[in-house]
N, C-alpha and C positions, 0 to 999 in steps of 0.2 A: 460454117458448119463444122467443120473442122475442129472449132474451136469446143465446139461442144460434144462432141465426138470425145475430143480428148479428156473434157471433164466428166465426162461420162463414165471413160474408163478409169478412172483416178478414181472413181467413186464421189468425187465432189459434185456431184449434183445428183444424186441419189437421196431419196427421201428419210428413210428410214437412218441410215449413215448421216445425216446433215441430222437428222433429231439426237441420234445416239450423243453426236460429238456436241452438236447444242445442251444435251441433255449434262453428259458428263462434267463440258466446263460449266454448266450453273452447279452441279455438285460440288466442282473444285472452286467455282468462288463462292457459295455459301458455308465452306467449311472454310476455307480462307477469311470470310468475312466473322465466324464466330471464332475461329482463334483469335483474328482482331479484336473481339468484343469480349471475348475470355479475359486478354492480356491487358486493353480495357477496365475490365472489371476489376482486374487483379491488382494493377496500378492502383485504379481509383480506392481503392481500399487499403493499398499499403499507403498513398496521398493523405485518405481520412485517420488512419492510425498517425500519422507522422504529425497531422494538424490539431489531434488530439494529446500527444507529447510535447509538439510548442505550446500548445495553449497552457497547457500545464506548466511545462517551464517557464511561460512566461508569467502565469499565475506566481510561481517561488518568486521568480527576480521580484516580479512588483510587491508583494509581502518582503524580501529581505530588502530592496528600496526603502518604503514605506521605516521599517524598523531601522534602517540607517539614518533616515532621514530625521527620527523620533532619536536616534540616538544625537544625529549631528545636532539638534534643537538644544537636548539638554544640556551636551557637553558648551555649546554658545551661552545658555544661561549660565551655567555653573560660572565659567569665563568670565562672564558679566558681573557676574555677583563676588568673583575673587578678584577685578579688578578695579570694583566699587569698594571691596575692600583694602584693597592695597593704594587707591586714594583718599580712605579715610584716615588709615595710619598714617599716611605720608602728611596730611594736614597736621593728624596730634603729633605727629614729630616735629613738625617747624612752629605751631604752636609753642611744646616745649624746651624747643629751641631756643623761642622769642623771650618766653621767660628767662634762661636759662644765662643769657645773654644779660636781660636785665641785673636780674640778682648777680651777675661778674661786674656789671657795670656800677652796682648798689655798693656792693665791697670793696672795689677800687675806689667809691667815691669817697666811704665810710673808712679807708684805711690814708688814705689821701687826709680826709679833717683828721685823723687821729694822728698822722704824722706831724700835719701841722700846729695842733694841738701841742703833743710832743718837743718840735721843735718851741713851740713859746714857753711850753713849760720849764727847760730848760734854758730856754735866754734870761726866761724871768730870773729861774735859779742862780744862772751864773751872774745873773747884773744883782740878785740880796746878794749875792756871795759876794760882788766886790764892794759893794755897798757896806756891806757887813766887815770886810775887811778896811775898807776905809774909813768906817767908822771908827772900828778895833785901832787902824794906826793913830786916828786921830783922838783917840781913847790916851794910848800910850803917850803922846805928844802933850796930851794937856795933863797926866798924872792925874787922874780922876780915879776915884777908888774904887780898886781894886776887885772888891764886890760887885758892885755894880759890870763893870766891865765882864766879869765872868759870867754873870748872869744873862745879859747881854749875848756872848756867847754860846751859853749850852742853847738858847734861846732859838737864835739864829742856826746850830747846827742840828738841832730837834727838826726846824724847817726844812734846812738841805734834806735831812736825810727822808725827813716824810716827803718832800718832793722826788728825793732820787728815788723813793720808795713807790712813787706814785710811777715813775718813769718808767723804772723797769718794771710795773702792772702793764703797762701799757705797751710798752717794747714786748711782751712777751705774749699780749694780744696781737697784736697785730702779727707777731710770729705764726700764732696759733691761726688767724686768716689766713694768713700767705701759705702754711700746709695746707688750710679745707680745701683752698683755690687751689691750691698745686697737686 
């Protein structure tokens, strides 16, 4: 009894006081619980602002994606198409190449017969030439007239000279090759 005696005087078990102070802390936790639900609210709507700036930004990124992605496409075709073109020229270059090789190979073979050519014409020459002179000595050996023998002559040197004539045509072609080639 004591015990209640002392709660007595304490006012802790007094009716009116036990409602007041019940009363008061439900004021202080219902204002407590709407700051809560203020600060709550206040959040949740700077959350919904904030989720309304990413979706936006994230709307840009994916439009500037999208537009890099159209960009990376065309610069790959363009790529493509510049280097379908740089194996097509690289073919007409070894194409022209191929010819180009021939026609050296054509000239070389054509300056080749013409030298050989060249050289027979020339052996030919020089073998009427001794032929011609053997003749001539053996003209002079036998005293056969004199007419004759000269005739003989301009004859024979009309030939040299229209073959030397013909040689250096031909020496001077083939000159004229060995510049184009060179």
């Amino acid at each position: 009894m004591k015990v209640w005696k002392r709660f007595k005087k304490a006012g802790l078990l007094d009716e009116v006081s036990l409602e007041q102070k019940d009363g008061a802390a439900l004021i202080e936790r219902v204002s407590t619980l709407e700051r809560e639900l203020f600060e709550y609210q206040y959040n949740m709507g700077l959350l919904l602002i904030e989720k309304k700036e990413w979706i936006s930004q994230y709307d840009e990124v994916r439009e500037a994606l999208a537009e890099a992605e159209e960009c990376l496409k065309r610069d790959q075709s363009s790529h493509l198409i510049s280097i379908f073109e740089v194996e097509r020229r690289e073919e007409n270059l070894r194409n022209a190449l191929g010819v180009k090789k021939q026609c050296i190979d054509d000239l070389e073979k054509s300056l080749r017969e013409m030298r050989a050519e060249c050289a027979e014409t020339k052996y030919n020459a020089d073998l009427k030439m001794t032929e011609a002179q053997d003749l001539v000595a053996s003209l002079d050996e036998k005293s056969l007239q004199e007419n004759e023998v000269q005739a003989r002559e301009i004859k024979l040197q009309s030939e040299r000279q229209s073959l030397n004539a013909e040689r250096e045509i031909n020496e001077e072609a083939i000159d004229k090759q060995r510049e184009e080639m060179g």
